[in-house]
Phi, psi and omega in degrees: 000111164293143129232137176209164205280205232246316177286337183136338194281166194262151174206025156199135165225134120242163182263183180053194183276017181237020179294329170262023172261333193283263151058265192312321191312297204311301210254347158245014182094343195285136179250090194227099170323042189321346189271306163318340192267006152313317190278298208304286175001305195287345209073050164222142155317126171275129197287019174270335194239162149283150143187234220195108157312123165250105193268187172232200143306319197228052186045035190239147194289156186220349166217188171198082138267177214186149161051006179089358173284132174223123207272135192237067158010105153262326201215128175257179167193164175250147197199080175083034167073026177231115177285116189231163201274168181262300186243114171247137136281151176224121168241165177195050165117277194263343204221122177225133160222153184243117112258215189198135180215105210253000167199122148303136159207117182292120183245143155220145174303182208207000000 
């Protein structure tokens, strides 16, 4: 993760694989599992933490929390015979973000 001002320069870099979690910490304060939100995206628990599976009435996930984070199912769409989510929220209190995911492409291996 680069950061750099209006001219270009850089006046934060971190490295490695915790780089927008160090990021995220430093310069907003934010305690945000960045490594998690690959699973969350998909609708799954990242299988590295506990967390807690959220049902609907008619068994479709509606939630996740994890990580003190709680992630919220608003919207599914199907993409390649598969329902993968559209809107997601992640809150933990202090912090909210929305996404909007507007095309899946499905890779399977061979």
């Amino acid at each position: 993760v680069s950061v750099a001002d209006a001219s270009g320069e850089r006046s934060v870099e971190y490295a490695g694989t915790d780089a927008a979690e160090q990021f995220l910490r430093t310069e907003l304060g934010w305690s945000f599992p960045a490594g998690s939100v690959r699973y969350w995206v998909m609708g799954m628990l990242d299988p590295a933490a506990t967390g807690q599976e959220h049902f609907d009435e008619q068994s479709v996930l509606s939630g996740i929390t994890q990580h003190g984070w709680n992630v919220n199912y608003e919207r599914f769409a199907e993409f390649d015979g598969f329902a993968l989510p559209t809107r997601i929220s992640m809150e933990n209190g202090d912090a909210r973000l929305r996404m909007i995911i507007s095309k899946w492409s499905v890779l399977v291996p061979e």
